[in-house]
mmCIF file of the N, C-alpha and C atoms, coordinates in Angstrom:
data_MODEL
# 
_entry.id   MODEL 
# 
loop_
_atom_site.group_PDB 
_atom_site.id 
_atom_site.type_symbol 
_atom_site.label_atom_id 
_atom_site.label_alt_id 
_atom_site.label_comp_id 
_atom_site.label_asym_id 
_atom_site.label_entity_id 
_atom_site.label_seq_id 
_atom_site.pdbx_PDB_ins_code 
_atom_site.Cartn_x 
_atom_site.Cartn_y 
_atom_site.Cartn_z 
_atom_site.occupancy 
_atom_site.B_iso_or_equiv 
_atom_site.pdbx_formal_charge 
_atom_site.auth_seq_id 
_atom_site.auth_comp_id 
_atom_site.auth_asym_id 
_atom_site.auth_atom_id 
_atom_site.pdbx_PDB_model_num 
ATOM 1   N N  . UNK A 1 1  ? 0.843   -1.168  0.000  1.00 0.00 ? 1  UNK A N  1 
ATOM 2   C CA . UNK A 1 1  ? 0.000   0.000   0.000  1.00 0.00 ? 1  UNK A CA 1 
ATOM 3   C C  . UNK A 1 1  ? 0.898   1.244   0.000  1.00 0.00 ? 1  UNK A C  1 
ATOM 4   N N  . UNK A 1 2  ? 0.709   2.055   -0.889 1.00 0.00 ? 2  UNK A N  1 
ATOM 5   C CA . UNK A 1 2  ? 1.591   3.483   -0.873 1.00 0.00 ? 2  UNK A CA 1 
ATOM 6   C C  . UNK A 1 2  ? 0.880   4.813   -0.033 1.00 0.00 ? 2  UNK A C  1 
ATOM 7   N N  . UNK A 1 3  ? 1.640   5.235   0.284  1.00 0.00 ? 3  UNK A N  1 
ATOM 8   C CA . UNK A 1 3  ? 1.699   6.430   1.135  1.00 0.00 ? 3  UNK A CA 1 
ATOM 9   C C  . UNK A 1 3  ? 0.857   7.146   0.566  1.00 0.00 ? 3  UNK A C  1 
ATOM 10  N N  . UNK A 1 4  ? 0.418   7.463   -0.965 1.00 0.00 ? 4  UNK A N  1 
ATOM 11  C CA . UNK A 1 4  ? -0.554  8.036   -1.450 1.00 0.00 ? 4  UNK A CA 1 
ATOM 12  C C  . UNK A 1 4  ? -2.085  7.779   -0.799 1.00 0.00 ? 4  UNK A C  1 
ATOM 13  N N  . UNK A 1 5  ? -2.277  6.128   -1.266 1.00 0.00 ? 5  UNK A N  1 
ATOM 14  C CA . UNK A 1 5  ? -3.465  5.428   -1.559 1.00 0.00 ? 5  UNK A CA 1 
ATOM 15  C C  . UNK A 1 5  ? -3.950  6.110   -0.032 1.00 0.00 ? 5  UNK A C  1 
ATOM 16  N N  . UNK A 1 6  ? -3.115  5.855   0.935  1.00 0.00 ? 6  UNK A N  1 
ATOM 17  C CA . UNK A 1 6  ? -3.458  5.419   2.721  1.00 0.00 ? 6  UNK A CA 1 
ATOM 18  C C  . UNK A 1 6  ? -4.088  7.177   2.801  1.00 0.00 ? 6  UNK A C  1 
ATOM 19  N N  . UNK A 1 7  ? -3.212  8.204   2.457  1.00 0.00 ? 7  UNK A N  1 
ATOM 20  C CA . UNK A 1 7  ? -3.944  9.736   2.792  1.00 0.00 ? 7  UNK A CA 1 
ATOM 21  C C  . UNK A 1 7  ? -5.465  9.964   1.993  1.00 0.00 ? 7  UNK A C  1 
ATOM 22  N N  . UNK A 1 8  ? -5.789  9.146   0.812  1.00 0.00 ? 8  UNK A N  1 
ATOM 23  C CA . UNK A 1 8  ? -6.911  9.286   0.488  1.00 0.00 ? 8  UNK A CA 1 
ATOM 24  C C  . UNK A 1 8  ? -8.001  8.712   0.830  1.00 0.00 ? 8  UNK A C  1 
ATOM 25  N N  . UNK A 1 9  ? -7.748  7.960   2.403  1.00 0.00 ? 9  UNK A N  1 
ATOM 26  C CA . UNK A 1 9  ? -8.950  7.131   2.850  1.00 0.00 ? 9  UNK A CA 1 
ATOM 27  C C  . UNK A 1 9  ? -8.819  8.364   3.842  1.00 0.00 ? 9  UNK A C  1 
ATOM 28  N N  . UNK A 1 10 ? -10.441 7.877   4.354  1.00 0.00 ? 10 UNK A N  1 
ATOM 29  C CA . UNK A 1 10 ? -10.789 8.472   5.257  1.00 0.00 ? 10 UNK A CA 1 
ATOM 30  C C  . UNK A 1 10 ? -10.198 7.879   6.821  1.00 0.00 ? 10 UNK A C  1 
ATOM 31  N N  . UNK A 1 11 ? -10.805 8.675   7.970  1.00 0.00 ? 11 UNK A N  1 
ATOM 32  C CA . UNK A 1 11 ? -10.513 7.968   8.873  1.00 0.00 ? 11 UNK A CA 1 
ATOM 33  C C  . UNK A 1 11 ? -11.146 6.660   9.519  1.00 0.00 ? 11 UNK A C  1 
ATOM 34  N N  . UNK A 1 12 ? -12.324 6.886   9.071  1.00 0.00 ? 12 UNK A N  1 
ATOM 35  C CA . UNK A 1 12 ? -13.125 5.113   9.230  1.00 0.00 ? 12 UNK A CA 1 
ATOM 36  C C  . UNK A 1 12 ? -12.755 3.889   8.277  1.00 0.00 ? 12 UNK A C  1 
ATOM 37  N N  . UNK A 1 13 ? -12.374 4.745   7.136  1.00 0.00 ? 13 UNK A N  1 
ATOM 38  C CA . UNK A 1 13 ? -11.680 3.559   6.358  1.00 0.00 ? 13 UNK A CA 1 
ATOM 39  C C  . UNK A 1 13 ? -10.330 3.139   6.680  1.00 0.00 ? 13 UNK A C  1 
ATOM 40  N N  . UNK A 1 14 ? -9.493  4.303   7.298  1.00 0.00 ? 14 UNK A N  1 
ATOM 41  C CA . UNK A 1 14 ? -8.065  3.523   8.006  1.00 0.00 ? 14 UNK A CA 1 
ATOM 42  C C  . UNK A 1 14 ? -8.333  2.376   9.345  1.00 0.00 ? 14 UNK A C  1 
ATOM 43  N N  . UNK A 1 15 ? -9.532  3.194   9.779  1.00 0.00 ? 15 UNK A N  1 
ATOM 44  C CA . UNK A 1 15 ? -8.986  2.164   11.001 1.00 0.00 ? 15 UNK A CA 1 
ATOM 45  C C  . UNK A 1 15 ? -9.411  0.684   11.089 1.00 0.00 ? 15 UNK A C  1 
ATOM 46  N N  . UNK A 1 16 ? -10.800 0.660   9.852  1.00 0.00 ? 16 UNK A N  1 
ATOM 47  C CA . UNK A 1 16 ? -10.706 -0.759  9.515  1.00 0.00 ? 16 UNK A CA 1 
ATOM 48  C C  . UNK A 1 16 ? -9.698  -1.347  8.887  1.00 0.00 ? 16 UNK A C  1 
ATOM 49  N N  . UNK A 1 17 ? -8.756  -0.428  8.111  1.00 0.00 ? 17 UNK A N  1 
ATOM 50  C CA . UNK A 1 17 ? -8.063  -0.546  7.105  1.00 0.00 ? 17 UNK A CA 1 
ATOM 51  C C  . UNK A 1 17 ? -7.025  -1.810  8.248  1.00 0.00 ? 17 UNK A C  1 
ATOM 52  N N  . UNK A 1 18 ? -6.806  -0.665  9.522  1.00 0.00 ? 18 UNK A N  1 
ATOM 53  C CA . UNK A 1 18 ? -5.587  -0.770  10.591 1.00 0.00 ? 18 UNK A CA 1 
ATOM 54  C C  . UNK A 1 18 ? -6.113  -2.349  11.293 1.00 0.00 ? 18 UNK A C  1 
ATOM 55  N N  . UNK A 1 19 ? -7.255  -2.690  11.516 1.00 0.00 ? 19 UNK A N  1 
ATOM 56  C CA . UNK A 1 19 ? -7.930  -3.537  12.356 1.00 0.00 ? 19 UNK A CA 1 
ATOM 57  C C  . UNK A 1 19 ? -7.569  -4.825  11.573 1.00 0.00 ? 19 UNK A C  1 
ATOM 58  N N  . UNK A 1 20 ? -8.215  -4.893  9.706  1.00 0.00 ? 20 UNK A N  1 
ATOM 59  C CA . UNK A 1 20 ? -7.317  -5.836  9.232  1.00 0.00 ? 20 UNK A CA 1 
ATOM 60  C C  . UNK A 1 20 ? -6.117  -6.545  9.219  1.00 0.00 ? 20 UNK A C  1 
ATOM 61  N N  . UNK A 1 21 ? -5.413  -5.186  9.131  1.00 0.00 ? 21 UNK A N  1 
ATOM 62  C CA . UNK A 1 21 ? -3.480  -5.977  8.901  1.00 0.00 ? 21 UNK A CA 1 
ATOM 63  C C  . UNK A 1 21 ? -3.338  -6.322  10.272 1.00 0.00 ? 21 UNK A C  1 
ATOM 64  N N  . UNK A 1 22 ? -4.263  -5.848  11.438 1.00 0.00 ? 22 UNK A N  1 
ATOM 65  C CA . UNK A 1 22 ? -3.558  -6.501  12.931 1.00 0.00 ? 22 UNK A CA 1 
ATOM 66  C C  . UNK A 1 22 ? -3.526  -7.863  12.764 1.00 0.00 ? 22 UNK A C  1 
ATOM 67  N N  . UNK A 1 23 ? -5.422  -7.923  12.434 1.00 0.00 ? 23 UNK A N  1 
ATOM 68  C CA . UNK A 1 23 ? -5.158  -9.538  11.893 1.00 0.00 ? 23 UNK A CA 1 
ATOM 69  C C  . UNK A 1 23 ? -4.532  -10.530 11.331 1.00 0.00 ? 23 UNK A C  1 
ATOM 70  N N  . UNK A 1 24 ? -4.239  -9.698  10.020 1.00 0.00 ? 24 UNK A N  1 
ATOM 71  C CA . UNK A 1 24 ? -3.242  -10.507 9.336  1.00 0.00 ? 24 UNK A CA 1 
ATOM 72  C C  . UNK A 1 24 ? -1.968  -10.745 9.326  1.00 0.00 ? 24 UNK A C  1 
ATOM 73  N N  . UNK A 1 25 ? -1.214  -9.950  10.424 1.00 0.00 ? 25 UNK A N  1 
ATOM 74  C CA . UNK A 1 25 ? 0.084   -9.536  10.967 1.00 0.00 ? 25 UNK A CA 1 
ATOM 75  C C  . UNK A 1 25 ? -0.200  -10.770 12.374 1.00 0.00 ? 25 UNK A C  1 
ATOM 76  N N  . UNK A 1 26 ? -1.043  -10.847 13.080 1.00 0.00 ? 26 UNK A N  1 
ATOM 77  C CA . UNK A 1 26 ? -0.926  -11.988 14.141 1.00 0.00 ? 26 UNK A CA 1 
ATOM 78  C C  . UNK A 1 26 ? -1.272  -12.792 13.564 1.00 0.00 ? 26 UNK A C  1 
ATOM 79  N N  . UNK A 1 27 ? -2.210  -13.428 12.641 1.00 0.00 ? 27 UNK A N  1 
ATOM 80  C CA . UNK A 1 27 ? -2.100  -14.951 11.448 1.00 0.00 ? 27 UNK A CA 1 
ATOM 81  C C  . UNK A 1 27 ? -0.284  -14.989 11.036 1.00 0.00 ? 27 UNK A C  1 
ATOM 82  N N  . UNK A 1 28 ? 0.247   -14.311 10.391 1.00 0.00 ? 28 UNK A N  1 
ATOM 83  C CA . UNK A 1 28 ? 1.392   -14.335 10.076 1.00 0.00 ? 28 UNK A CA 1 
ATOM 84  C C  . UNK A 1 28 ? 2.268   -14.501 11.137 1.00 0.00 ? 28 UNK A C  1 
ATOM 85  N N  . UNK A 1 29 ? 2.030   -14.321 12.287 1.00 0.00 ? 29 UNK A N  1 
ATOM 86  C CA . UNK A 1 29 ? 3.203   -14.472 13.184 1.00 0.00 ? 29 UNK A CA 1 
ATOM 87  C C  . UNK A 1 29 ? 2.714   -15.854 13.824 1.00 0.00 ? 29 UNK A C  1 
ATOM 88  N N  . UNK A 1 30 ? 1.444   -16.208 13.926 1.00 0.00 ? 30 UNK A N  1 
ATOM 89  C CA . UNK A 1 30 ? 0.940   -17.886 14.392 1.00 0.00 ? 30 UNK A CA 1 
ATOM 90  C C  . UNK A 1 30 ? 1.900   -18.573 13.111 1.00 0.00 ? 30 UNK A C  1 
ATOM 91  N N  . UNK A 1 31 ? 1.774   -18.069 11.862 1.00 0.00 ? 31 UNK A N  1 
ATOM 92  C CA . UNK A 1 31 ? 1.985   -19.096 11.097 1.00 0.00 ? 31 UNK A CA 1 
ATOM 93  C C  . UNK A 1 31 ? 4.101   -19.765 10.830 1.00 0.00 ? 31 UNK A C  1 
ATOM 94  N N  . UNK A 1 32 ? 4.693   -18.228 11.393 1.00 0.00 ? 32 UNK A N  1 
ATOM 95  C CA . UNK A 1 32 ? 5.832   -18.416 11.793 1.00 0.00 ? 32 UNK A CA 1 
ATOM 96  C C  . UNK A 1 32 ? 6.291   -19.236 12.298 1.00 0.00 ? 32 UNK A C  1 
ATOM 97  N N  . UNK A 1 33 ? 5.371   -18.949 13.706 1.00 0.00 ? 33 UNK A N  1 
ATOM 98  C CA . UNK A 1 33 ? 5.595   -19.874 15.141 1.00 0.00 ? 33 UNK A CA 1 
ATOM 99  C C  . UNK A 1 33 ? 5.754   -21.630 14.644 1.00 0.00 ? 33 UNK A C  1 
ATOM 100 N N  . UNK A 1 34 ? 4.665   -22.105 13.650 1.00 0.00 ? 34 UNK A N  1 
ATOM 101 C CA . UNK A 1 34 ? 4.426   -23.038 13.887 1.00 0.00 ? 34 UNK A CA 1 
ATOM 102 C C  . UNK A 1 34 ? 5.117   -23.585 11.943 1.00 0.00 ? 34 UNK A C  1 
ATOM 103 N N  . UNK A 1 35 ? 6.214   -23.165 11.924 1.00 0.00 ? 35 UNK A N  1 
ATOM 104 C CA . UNK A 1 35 ? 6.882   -23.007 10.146 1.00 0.00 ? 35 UNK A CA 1 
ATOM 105 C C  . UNK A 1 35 ? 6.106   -23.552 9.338  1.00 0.00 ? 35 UNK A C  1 
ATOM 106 N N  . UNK A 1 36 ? 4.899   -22.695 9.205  1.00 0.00 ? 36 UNK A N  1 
ATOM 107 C CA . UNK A 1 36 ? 3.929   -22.967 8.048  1.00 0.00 ? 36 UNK A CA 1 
ATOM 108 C C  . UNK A 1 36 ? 3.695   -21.373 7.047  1.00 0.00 ? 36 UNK A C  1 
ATOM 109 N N  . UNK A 1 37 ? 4.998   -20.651 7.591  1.00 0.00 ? 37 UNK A N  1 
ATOM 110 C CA . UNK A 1 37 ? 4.391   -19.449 6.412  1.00 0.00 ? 37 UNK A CA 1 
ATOM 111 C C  . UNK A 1 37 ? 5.632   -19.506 5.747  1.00 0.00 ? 37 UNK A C  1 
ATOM 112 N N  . UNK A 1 38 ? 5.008   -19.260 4.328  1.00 0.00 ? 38 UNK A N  1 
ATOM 113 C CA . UNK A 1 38 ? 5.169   -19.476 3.001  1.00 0.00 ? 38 UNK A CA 1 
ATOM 114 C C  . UNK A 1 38 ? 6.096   -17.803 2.398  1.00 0.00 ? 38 UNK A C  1 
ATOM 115 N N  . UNK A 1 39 ? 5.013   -16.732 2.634  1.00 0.00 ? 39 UNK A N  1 
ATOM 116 C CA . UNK A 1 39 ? 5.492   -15.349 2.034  1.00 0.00 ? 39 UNK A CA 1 
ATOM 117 C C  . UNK A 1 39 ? 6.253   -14.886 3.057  1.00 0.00 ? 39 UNK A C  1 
ATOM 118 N N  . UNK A 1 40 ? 7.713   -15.313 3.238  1.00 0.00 ? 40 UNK A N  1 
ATOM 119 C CA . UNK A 1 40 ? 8.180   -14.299 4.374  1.00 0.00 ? 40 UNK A CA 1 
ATOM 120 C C  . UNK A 1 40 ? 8.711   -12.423 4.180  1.00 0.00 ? 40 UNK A C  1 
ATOM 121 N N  . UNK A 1 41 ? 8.048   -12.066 3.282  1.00 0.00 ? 41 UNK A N  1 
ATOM 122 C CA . UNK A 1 41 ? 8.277   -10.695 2.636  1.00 0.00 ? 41 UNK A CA 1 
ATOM 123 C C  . UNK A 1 41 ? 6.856   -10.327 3.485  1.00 0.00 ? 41 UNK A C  1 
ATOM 124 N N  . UNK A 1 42 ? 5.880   -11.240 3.129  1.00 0.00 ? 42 UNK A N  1 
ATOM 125 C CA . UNK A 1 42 ? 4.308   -10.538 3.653  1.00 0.00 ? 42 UNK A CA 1 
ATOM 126 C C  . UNK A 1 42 ? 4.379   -9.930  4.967  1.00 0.00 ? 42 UNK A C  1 
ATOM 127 N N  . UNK A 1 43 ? 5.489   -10.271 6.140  1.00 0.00 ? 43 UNK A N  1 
ATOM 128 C CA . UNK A 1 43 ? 5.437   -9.531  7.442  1.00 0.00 ? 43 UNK A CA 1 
ATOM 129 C C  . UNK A 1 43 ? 5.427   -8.189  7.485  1.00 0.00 ? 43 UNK A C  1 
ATOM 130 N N  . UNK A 1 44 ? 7.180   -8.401  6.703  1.00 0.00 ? 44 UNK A N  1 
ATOM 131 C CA . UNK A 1 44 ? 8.076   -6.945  6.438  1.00 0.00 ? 44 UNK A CA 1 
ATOM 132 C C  . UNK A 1 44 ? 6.830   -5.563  6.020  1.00 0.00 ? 44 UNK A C  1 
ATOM 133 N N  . UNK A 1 45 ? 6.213   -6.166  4.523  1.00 0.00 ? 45 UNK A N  1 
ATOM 134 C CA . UNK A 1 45 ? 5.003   -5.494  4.485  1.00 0.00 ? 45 UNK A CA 1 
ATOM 135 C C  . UNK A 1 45 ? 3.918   -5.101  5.298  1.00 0.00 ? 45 UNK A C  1 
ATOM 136 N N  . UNK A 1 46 ? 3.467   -5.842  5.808  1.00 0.00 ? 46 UNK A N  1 
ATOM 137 C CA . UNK A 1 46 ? 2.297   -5.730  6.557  1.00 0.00 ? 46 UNK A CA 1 
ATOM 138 C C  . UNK A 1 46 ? 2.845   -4.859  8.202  1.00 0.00 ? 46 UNK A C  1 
ATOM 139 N N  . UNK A 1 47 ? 4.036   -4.916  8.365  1.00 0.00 ? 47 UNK A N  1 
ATOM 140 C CA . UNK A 1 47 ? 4.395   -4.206  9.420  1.00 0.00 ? 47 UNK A CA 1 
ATOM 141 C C  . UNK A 1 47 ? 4.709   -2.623  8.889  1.00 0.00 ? 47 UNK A C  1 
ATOM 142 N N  . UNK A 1 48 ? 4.815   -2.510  7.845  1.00 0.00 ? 48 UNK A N  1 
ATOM 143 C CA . UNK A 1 48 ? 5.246   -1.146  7.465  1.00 0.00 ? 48 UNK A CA 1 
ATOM 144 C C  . UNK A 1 48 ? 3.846   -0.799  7.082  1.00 0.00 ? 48 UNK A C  1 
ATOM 145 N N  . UNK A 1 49 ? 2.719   -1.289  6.449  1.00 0.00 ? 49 UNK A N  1 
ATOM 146 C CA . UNK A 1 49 ? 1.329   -0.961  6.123  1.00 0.00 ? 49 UNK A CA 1 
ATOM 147 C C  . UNK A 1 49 ? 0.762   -0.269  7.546  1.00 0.00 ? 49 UNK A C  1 
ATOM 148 N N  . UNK A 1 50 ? 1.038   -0.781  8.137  1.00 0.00 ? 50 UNK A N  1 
ATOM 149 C CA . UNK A 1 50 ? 0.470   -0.650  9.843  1.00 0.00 ? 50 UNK A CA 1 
ATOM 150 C C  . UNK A 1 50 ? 1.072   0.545   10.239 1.00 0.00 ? 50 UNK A C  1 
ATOM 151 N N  . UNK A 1 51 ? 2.529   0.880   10.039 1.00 0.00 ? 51 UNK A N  1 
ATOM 152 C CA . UNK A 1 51 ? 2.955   1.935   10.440 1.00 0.00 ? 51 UNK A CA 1 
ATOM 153 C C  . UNK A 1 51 ? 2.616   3.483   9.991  1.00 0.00 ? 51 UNK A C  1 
ATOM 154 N N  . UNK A 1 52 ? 2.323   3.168   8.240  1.00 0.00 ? 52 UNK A N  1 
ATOM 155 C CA . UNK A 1 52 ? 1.769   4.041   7.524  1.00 0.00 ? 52 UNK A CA 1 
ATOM 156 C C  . UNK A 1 52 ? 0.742   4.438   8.073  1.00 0.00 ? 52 UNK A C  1 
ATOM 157 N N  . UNK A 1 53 ? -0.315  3.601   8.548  1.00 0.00 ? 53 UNK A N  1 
ATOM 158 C CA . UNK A 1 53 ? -1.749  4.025   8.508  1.00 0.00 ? 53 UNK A CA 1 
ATOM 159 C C  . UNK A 1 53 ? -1.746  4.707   9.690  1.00 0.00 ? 53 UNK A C  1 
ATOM 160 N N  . UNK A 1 54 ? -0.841  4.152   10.932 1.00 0.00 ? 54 UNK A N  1 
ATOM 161 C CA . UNK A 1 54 ? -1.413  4.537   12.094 1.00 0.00 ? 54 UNK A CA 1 
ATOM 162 C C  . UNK A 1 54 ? -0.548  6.556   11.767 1.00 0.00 ? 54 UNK A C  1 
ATOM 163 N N  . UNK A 1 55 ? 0.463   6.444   11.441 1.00 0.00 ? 55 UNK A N  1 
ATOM 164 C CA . UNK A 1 55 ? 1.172   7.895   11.076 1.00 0.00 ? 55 UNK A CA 1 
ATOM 165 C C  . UNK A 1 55 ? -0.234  9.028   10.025 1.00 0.00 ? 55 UNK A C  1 
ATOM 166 N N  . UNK A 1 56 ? -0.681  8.507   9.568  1.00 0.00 ? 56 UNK A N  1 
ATOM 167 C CA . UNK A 1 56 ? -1.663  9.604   9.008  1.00 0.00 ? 56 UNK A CA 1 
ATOM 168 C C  . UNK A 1 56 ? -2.436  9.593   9.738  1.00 0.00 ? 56 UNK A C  1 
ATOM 169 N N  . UNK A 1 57 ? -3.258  8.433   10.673 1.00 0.00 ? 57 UNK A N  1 
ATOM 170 C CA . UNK A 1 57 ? -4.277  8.504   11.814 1.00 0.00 ? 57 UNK A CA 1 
ATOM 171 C C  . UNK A 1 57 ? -3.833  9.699   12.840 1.00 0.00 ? 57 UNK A C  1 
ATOM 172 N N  . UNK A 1 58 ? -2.749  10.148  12.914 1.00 0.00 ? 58 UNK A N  1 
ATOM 173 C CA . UNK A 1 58 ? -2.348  10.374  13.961 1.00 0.00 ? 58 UNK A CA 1 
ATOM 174 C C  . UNK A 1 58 ? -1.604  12.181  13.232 1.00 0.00 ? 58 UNK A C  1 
ATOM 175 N N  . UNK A 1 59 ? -1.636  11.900  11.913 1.00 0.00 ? 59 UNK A N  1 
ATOM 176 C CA . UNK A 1 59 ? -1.392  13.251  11.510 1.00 0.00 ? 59 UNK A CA 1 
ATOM 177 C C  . UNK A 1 59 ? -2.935  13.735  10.977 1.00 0.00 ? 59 UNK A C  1 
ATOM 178 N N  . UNK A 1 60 ? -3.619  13.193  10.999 1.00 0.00 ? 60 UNK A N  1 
ATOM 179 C CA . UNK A 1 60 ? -5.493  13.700  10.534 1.00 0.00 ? 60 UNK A CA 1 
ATOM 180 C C  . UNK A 1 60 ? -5.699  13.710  12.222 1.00 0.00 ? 60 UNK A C  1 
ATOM 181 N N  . UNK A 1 61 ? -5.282  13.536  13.161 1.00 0.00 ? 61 UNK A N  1 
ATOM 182 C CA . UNK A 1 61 ? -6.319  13.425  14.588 1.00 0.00 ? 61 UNK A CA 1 
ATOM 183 C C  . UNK A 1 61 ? -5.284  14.642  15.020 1.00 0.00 ? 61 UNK A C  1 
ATOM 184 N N  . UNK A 1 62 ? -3.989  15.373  14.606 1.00 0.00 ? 62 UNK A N  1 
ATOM 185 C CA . UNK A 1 62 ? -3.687  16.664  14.827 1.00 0.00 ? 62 UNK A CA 1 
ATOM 186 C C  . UNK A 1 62 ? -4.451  17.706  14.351 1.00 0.00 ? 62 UNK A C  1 
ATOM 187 N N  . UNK A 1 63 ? -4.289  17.564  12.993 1.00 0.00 ? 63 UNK A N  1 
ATOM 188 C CA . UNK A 1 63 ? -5.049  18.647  11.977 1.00 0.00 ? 63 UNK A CA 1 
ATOM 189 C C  . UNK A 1 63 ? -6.659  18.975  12.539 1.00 0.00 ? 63 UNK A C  1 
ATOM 190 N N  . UNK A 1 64 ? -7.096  17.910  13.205 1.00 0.00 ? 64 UNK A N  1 
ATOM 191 C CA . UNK A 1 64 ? -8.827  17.789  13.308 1.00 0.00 ? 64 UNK A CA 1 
ATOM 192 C C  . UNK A 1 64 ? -8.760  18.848  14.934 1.00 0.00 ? 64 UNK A C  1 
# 
């Protein structure tokens, strides 16, 4: 997800956006645990997706 796409959601759409990748960031770390994951790039991603979103959450909850 690019830094673009993430400023053109709103804030109800980030934080489902944010609520997803938690999910899929703790599936990915069960699936670690137990050496059944396959994409080990998908973390790296999904941890930087998370970081993005919560940084504009948090630069839109200044501005507001």
């Amino acid at each position: 997800m690019k830094i673009d796409e993430v400023r053109r959601l709103t804030s109800d759409q980030l934080a489902e956006q944010l609520l997803n990748l938690k999910k899929e960031q703790f599936n990915l770390r069960f699936q670690g645990a137990t050496s059944q994951l396959e994409k080990t790039h998908r973390v790296r991603e999904v941890r930087r997706d998370i970081a993005r979103i919560q940084t504009v959450l948090r630069a839109k909850a200044a501005t507001a």
